[in-house]
N, C-alpha and C positions, 0 to 999 in steps of 0.2 A: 475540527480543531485537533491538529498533533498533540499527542501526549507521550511522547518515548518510555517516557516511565514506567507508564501504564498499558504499553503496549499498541498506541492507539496512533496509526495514521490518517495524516490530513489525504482529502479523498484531489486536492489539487497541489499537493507537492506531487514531483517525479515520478516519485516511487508509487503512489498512490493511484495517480494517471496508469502505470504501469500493471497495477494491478484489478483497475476497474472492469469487470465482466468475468473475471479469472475463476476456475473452481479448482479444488483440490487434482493435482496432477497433474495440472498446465504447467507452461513455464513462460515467466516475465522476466524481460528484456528489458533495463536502463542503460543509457549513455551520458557518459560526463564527458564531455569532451573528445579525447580519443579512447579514453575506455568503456568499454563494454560491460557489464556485467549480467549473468542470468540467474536468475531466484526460481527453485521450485518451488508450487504452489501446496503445501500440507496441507492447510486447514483457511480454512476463512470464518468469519466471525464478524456481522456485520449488526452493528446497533448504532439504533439513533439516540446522537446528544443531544438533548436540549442546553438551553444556554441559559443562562438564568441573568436579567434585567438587574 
């Protein structure tokens, strides 16, 4: 679940897909359309939500 707030990307938005398998010093690649953008990878930070019923 995306949480921008908190810092927390959804692992099937764009950006998310883009950064799946990534470790710090890689670089991830998105595309909107005809734009390109590329993100260096600093740090990753990977915890599981639970989701509360």
């Amino acid at each position: 679940m995306a949480d921008p707030e908190n810092q927390r990307i959804s692992f099937i938005s764009a950006m998310g897909l883009a950064l799946l398998g990534l470790r710090p010093g890689a670089v991830a690649m998105t595309q909107h359309g005809r734009k390109t953008e590329y993100w260096n990878i600093v740090a990753v930070n990977q915890q599981r939500i639970m989701r509360k019923n």
